[in-house]
N, CA, C and O atoms as a GROMACS GRO file, in nm:
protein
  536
    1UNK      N    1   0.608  -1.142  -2.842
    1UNK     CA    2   0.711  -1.075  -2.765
    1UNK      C    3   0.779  -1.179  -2.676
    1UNK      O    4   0.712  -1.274  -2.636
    2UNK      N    5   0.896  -1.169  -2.646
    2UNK     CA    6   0.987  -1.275  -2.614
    2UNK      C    7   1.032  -1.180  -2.479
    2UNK      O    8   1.002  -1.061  -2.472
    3UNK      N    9   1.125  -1.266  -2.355
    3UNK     CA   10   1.162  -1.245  -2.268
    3UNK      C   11   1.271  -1.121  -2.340
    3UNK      O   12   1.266  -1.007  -2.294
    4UNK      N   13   1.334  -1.143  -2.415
    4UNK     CA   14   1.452  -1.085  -2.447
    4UNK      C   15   1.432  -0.942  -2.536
    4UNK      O   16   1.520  -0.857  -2.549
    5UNK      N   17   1.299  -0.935  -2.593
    5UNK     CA   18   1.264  -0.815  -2.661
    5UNK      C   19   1.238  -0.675  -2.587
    5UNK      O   20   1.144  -0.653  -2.510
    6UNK      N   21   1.322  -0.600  -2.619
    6UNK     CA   22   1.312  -0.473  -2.561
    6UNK      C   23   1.183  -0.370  -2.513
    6UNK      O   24   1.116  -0.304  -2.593
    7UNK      N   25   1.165  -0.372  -2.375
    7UNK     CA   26   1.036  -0.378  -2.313
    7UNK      C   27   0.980  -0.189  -2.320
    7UNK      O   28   1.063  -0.100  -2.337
    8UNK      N   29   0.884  -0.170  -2.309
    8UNK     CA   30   0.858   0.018  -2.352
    8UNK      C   31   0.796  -0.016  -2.187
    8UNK      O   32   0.741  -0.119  -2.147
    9UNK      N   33   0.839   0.147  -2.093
    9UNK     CA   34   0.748   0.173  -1.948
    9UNK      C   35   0.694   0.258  -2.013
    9UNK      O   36   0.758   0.328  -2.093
   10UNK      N   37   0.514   0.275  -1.986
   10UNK     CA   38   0.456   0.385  -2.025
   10UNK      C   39   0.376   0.388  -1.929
   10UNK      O   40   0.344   0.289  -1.863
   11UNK      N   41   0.321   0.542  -1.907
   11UNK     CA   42   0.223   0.584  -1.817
   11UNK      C   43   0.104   0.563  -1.844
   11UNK      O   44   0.078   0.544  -1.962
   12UNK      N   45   0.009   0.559  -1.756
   12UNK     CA   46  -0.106   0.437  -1.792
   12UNK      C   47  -0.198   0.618  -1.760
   12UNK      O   48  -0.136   0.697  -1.689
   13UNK      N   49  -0.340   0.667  -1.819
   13UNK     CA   50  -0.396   0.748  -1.769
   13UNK      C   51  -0.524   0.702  -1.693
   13UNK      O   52  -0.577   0.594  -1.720
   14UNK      N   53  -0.570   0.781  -1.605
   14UNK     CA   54  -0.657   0.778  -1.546
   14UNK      C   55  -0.782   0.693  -1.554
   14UNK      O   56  -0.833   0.626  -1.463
   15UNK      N   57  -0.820   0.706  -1.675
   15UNK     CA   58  -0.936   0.605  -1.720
   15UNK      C   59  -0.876   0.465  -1.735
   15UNK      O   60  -0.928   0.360  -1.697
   16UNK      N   61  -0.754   0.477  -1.797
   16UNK     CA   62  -0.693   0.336  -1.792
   16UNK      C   63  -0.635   0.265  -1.673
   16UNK      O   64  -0.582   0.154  -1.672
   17UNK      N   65  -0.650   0.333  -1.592
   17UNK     CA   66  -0.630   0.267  -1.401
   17UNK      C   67  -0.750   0.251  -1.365
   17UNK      O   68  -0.769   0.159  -1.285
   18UNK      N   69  -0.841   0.314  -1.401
   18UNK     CA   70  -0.979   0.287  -1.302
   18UNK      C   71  -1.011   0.142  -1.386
   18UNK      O   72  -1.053   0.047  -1.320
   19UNK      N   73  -0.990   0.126  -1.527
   19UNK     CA   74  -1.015  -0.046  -1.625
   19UNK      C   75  -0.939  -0.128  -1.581
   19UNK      O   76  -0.970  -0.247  -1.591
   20UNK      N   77  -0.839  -0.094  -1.531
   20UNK     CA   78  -0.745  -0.222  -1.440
   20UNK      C   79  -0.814  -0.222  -1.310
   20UNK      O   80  -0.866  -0.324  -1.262
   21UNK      N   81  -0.814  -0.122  -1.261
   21UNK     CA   82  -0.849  -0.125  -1.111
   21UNK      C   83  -0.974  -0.226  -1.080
   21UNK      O   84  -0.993  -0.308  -0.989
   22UNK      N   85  -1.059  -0.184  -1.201
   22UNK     CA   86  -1.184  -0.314  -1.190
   22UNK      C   87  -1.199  -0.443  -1.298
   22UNK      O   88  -1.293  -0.472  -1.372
   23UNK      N   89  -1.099  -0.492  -1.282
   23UNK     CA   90  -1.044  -0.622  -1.299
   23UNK      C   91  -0.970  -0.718  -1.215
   23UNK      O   92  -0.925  -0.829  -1.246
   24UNK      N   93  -0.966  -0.653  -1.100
   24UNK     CA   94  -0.904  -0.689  -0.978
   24UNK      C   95  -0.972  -0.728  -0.899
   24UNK      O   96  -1.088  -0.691  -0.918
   25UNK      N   97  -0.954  -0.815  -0.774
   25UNK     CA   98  -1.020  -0.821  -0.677
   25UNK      C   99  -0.965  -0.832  -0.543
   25UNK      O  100  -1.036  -0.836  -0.442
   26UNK      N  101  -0.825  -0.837  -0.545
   26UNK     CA  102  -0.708  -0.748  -0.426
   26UNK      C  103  -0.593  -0.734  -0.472
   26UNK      O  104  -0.520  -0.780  -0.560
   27UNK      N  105  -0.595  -0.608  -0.339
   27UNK     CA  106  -0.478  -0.535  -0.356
   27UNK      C  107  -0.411  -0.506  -0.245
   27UNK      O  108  -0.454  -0.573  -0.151
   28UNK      N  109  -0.293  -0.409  -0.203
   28UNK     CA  110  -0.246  -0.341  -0.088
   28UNK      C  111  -0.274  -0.224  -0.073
   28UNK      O  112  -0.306  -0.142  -0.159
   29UNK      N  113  -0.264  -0.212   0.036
   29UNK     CA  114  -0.347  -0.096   0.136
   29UNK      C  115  -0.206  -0.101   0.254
   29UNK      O  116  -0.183  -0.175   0.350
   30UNK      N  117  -0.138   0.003   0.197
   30UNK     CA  118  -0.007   0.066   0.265
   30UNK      C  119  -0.043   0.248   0.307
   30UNK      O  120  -0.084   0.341   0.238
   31UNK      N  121  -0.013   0.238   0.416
   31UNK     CA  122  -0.076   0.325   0.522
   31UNK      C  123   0.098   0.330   0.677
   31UNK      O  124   0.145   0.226   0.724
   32UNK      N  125   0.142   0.458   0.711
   32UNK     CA  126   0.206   0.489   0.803
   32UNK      C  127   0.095   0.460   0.935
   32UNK      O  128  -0.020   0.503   0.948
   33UNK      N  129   0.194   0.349   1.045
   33UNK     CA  130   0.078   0.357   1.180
   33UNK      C  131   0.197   0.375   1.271
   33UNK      O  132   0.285   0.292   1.248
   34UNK      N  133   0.224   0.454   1.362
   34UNK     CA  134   0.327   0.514   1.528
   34UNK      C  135   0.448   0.504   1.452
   34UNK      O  136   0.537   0.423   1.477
   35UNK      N  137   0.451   0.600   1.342
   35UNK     CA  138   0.549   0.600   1.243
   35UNK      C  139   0.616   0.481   1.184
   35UNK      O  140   0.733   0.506   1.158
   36UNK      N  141   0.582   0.367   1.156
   36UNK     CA  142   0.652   0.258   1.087
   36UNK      C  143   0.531   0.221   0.943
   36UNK      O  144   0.410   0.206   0.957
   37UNK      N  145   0.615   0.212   0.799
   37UNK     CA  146   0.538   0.141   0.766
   37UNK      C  147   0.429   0.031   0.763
   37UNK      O  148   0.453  -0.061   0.842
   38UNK      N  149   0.302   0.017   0.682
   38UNK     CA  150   0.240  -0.094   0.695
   38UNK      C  151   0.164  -0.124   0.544
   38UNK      O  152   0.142  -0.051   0.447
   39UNK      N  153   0.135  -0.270   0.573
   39UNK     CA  154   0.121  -0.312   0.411
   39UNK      C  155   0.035  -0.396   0.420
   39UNK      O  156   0.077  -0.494   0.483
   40UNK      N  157  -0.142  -0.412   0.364
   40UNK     CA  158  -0.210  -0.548   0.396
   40UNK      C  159  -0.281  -0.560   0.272
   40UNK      O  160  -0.359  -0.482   0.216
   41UNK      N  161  -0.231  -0.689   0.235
   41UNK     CA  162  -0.332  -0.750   0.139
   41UNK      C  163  -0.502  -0.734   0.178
   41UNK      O  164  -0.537  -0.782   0.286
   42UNK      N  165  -0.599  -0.671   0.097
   42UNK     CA  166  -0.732  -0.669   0.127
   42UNK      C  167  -0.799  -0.713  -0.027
   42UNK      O  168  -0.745  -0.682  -0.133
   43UNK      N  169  -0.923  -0.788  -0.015
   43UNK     CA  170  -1.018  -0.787  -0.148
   43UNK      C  171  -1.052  -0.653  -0.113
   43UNK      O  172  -1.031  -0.592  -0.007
   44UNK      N  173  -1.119  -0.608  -0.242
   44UNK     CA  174  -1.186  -0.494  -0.276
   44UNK      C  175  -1.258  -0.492  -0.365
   44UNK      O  176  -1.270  -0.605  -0.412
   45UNK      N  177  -1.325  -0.408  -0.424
   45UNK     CA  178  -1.408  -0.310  -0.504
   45UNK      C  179  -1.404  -0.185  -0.567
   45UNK      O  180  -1.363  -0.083  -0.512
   46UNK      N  181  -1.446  -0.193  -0.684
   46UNK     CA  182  -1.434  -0.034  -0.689
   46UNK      C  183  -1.576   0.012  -0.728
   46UNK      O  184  -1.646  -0.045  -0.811
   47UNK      N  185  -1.615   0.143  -0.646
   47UNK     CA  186  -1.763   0.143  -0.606
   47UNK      C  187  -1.792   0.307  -0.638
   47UNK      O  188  -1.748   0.395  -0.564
   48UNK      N  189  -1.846   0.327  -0.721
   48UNK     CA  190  -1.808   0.496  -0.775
   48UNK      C  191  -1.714   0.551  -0.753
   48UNK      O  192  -1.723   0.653  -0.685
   49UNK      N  193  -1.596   0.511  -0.796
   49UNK     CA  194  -1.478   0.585  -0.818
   49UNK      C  195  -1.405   0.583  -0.680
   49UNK      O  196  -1.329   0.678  -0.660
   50UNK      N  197  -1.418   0.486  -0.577
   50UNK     CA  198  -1.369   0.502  -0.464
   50UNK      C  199  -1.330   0.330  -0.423
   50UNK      O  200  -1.403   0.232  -0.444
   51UNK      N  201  -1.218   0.332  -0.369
   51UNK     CA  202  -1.170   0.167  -0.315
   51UNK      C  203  -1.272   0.138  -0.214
   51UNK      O  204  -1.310   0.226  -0.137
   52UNK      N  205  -1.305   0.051  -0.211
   52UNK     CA  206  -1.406  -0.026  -0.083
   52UNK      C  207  -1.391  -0.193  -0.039
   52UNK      O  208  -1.420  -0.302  -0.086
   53UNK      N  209  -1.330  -0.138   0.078
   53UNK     CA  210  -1.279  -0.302   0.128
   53UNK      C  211  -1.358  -0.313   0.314
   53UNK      O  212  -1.412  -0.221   0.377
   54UNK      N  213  -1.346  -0.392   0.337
   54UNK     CA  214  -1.426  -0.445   0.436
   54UNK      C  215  -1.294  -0.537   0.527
   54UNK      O  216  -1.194  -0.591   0.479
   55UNK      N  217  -1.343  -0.530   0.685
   55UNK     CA  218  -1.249  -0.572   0.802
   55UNK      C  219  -1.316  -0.568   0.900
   55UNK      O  220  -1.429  -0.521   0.906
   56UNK      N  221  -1.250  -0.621   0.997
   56UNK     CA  222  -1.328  -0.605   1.126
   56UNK      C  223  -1.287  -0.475   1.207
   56UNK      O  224  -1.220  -0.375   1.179
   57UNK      N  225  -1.352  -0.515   1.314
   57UNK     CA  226  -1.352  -0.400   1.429
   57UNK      C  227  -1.199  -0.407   1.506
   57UNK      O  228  -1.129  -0.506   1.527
   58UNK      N  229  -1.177  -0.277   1.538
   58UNK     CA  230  -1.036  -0.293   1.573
   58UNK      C  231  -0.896  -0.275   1.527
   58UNK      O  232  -0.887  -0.168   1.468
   59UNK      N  233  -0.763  -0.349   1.531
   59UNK     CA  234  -0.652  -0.351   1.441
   59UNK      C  235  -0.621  -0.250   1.362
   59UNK      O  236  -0.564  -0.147   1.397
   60UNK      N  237  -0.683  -0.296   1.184
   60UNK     CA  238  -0.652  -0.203   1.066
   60UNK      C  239  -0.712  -0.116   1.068
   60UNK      O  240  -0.663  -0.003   1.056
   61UNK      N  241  -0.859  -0.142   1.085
   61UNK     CA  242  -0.979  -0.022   1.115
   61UNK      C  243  -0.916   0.095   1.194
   61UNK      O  244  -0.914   0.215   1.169
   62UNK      N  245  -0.850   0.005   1.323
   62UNK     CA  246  -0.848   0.136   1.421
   62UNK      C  247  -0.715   0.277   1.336
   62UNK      O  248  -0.720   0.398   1.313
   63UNK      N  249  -0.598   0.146   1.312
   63UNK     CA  250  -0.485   0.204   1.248
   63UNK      C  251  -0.473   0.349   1.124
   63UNK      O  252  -0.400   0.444   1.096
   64UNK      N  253  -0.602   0.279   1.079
   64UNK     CA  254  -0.634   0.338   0.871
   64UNK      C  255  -0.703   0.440   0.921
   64UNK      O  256  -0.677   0.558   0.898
   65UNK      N  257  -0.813   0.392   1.008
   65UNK     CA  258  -0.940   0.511   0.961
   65UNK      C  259  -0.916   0.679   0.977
   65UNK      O  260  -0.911   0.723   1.092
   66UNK      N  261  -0.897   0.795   0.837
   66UNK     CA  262  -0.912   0.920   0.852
   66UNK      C  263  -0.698   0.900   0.817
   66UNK      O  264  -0.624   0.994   0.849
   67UNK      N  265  -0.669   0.833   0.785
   67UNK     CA  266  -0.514   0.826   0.725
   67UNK      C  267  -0.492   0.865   0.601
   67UNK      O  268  -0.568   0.817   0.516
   68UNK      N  269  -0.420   0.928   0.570
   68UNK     CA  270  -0.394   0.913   0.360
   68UNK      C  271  -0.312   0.778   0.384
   68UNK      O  272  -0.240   0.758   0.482
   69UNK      N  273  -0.331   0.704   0.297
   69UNK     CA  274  -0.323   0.581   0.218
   69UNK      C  275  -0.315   0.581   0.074
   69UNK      O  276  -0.370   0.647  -0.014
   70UNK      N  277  -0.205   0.459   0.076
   70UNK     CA  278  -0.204   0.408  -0.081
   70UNK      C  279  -0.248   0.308  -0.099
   70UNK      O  280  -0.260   0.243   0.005
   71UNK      N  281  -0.298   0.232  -0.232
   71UNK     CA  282  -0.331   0.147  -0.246
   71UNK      C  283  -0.275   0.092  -0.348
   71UNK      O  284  -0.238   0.189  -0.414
   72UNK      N  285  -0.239  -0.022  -0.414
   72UNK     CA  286  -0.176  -0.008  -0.529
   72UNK      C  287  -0.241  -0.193  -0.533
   72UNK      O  288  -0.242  -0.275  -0.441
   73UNK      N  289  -0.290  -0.209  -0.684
   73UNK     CA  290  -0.272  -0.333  -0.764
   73UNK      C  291  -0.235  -0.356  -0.848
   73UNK      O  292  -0.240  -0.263  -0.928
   74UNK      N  293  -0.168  -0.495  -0.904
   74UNK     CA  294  -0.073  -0.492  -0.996
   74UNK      C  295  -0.113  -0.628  -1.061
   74UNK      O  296  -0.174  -0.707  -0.989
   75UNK      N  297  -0.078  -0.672  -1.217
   75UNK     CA  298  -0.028  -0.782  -1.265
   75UNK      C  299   0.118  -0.791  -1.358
   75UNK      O  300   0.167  -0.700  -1.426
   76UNK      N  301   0.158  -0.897  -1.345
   76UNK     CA  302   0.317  -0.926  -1.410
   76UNK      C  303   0.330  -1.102  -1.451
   76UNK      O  304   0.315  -1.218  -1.413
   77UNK      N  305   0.356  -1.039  -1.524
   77UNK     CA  306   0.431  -1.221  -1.635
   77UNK      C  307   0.569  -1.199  -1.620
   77UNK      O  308   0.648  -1.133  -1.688
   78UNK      N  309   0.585  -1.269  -1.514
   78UNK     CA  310   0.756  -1.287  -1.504
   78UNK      C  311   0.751  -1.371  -1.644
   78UNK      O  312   0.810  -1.286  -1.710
   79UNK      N  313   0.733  -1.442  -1.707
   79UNK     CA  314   0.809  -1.477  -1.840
   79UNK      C  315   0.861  -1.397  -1.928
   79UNK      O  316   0.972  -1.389  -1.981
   80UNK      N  317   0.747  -1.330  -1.936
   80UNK     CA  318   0.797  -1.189  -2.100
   80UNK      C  319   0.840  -1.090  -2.014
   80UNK      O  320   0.884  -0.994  -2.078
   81UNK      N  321   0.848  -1.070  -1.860
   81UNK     CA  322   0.844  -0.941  -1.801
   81UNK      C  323   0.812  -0.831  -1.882
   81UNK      O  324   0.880  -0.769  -1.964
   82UNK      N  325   0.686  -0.817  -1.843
   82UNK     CA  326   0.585  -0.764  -1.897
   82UNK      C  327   0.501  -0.733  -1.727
   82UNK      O  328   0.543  -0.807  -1.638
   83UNK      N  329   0.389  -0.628  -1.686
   83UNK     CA  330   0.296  -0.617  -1.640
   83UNK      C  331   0.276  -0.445  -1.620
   83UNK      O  332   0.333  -0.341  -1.654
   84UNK      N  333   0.138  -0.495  -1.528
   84UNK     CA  334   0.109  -0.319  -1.515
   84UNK      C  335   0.096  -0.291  -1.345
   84UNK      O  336   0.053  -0.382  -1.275
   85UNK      N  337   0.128  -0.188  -1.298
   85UNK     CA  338   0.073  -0.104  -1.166
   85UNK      C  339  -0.022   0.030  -1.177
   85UNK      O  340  -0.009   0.125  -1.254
   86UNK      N  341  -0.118   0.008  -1.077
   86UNK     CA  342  -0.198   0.125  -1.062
   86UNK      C  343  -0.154   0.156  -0.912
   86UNK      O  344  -0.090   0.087  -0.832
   87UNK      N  345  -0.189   0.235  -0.906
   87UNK     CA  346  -0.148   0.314  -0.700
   87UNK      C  347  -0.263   0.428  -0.701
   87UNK      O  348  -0.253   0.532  -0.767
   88UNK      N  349  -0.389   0.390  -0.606
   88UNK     CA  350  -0.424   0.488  -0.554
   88UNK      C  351  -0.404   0.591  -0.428
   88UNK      O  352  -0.439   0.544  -0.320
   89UNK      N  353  -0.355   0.716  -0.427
   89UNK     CA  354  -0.328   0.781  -0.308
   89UNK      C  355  -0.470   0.857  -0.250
   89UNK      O  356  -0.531   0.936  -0.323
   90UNK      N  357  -0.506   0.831  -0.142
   90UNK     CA  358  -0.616   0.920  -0.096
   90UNK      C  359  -0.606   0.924   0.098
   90UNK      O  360  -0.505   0.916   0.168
   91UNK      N  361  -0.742   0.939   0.137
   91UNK     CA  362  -0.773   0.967   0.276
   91UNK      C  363  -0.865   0.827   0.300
   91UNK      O  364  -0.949   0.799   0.214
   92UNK      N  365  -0.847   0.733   0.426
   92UNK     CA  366  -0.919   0.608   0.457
   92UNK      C  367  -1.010   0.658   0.528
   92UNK      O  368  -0.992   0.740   0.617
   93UNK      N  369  -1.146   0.597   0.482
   93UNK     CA  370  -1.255   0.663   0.613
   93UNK      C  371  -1.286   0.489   0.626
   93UNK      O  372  -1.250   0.404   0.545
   94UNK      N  373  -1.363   0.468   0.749
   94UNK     CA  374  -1.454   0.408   0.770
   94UNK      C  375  -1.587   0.468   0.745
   94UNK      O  376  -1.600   0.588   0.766
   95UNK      N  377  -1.712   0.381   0.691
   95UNK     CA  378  -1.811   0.440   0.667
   95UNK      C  379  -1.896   0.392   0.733
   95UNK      O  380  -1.906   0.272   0.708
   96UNK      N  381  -1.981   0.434   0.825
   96UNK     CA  382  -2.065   0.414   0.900
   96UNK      C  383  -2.201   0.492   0.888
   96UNK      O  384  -2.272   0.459   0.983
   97UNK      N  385  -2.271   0.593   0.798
   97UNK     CA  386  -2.381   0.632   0.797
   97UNK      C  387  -2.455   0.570   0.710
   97UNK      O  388  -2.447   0.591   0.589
   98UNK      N  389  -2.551   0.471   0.776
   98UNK     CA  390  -2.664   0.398   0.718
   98UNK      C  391  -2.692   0.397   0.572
   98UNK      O  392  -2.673   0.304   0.493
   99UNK      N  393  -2.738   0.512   0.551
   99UNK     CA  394  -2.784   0.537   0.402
   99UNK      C  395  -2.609   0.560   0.291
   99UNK      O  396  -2.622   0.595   0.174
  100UNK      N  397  -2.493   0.540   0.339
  100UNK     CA  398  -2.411   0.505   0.263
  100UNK      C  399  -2.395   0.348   0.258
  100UNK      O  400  -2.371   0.290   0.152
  101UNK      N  401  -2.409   0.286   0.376
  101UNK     CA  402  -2.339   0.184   0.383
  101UNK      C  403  -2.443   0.090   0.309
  101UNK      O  404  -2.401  -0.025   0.302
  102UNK      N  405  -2.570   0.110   0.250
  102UNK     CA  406  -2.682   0.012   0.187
  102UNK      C  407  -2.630  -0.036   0.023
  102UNK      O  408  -2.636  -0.142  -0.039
  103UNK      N  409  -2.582   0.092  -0.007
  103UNK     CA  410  -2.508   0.024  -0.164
  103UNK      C  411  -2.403  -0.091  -0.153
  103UNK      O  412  -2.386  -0.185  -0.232
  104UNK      N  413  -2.330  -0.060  -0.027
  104UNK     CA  414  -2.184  -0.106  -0.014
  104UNK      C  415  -2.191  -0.267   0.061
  104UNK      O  416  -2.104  -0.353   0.073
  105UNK      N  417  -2.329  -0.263   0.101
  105UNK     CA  418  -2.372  -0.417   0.141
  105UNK      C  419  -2.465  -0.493   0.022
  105UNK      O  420  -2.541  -0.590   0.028
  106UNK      N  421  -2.435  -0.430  -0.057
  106UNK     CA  422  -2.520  -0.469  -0.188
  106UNK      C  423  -2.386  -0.542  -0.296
  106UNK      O  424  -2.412  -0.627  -0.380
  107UNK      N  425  -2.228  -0.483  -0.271
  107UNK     CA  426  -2.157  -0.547  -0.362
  107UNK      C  427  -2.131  -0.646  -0.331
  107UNK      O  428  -2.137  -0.670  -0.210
  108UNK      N  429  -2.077  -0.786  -0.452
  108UNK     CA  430  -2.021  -0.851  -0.379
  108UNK      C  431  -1.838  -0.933  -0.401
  108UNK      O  432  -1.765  -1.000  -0.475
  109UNK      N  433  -1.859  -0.827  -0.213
  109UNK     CA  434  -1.744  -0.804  -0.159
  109UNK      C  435  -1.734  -0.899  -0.032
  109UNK      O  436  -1.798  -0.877   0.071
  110UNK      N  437  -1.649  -1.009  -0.051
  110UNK     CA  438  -1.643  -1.110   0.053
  110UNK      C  439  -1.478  -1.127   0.065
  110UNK      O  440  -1.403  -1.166  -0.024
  111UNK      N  441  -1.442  -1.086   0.204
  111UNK     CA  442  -1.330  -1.076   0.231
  111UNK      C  443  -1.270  -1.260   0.229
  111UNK      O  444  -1.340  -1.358   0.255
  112UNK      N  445  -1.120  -1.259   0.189
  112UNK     CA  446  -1.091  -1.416   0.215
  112UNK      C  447  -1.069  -1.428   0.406
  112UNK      O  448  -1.088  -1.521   0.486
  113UNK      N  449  -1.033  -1.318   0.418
  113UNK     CA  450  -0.965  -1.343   0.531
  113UNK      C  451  -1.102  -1.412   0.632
  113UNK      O  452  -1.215  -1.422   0.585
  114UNK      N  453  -1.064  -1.455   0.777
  114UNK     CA  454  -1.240  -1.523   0.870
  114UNK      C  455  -1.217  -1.391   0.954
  114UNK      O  456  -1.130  -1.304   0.958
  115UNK      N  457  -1.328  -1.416   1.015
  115UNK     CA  458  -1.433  -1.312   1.092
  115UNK      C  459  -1.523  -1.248   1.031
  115UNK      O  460  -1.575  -1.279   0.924
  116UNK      N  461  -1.542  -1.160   1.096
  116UNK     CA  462  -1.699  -1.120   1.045
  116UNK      C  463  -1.640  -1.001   0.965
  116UNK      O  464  -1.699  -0.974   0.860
  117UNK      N  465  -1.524  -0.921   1.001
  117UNK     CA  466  -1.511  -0.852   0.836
  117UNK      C  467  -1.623  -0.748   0.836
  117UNK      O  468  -1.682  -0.777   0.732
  118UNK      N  469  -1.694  -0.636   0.894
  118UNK     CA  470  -1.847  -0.601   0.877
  118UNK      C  471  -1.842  -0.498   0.888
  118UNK      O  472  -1.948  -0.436   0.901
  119UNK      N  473  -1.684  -0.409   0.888
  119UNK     CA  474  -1.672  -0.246   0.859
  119UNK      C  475  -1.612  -0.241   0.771
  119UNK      O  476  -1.511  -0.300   0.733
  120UNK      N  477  -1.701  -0.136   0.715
  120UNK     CA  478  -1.631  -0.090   0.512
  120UNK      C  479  -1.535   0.020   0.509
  120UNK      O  480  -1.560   0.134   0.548
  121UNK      N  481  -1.446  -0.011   0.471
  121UNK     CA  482  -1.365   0.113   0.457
  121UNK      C  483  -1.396   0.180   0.296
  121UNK      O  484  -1.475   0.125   0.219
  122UNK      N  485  -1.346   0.265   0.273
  122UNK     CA  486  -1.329   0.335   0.158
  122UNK      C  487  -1.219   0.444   0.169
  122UNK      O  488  -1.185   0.528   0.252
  123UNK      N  489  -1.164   0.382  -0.009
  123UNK     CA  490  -1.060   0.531  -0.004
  123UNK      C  491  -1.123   0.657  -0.136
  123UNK      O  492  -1.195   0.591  -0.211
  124UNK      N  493  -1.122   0.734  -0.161
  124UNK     CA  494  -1.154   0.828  -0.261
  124UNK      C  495  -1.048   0.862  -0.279
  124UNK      O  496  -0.983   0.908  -0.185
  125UNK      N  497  -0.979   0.847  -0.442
  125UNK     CA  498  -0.862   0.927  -0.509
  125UNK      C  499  -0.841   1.041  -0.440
  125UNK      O  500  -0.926   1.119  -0.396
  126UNK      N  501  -0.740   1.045  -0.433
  126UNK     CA  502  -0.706   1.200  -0.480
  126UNK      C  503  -0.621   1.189  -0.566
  126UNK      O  504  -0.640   1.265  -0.661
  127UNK      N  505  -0.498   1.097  -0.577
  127UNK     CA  506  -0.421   1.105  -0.701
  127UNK      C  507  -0.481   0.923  -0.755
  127UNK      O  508  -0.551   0.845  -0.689
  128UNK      N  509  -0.429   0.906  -0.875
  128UNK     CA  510  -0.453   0.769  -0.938
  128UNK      C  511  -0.351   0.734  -1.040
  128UNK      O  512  -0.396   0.739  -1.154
  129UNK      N  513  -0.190   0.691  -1.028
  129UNK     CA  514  -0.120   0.671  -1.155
  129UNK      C  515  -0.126   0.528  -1.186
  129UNK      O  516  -0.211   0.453  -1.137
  130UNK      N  517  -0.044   0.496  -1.262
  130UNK     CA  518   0.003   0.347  -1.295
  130UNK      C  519   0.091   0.377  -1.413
  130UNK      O  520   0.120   0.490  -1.454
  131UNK      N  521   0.134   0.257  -1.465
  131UNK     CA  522   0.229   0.205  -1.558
  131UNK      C  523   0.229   0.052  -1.586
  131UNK      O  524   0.193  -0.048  -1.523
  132UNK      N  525   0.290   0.081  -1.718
  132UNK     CA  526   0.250  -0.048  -1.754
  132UNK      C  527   0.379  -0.051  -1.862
  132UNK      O  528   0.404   0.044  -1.936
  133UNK      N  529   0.473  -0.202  -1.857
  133UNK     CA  530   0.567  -0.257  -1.900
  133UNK      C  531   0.516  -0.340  -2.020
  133UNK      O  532   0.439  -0.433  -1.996
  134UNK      N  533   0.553  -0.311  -2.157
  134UNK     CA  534   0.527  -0.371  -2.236
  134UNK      C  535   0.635  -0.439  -2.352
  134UNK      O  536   0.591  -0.509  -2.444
   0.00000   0.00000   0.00000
């Protein structure tokens, strides 16, 4: 397939976003905070069917936690323009009860960003699309 060959958009299903989704290892995490958009690159995970990214105390934590949020990761070959998007929409919790948080210190999930990074967020679907340019 060549830059110039006529490209098909198709809808990607569910199972086929969660196989991209874990092939990834960041994404954005776009979330409304005192009404203005916001947009942050985070590593992640995907950890029974739910996004799981890690931050510190404070800032995003304070901003996200108990928000609906999107999340969306993507790849693209600007050469052939060609790639795919997934977008998860759900609710951001912070997770803080012990006996959740023992699996979630078990992945490994090492933020690039410094600090200590040592609250997990998680999102759980509620919706999950994508597309993919071929």
């Amino acid at each position: 397939m060549s830059a110039l060959t006529p490209h098909v958009l198709e809808a990607l299903s569910v199972d086929e976003c969660l196989q991209l989704l874990a092939t990834r290892s960041v994404g954005r995490i776009a979330f409304a905070h005192d009404g203005d958009p916001q947009i942050f690159p985070v590593n992640y995970q995907l950890h029974e069917g739910a996004i799981v990214f890690r931050t510190d105390y404070g800032g995003l934590l304070d901003a996200i936690h108990l928000s609906i949020a999107a999340f969306e990761v993507d790849a693209i070959d600007p050469e052939y323009r060609t790639g795919w998007s997934v977008v998860v929409h759900g609710r951001a919790e912070e997770v803080w009860k012990p006996a959740e948080l023992v699996p979630l210190r078990t992945l490994n999930l090492r933020p690039w960003a410094p600090g200590a990074r040592d609250h997990y967020v998680r999102i759980f679907p509620r919706s999950i699309t994508g597309r993919r340019i071929k």
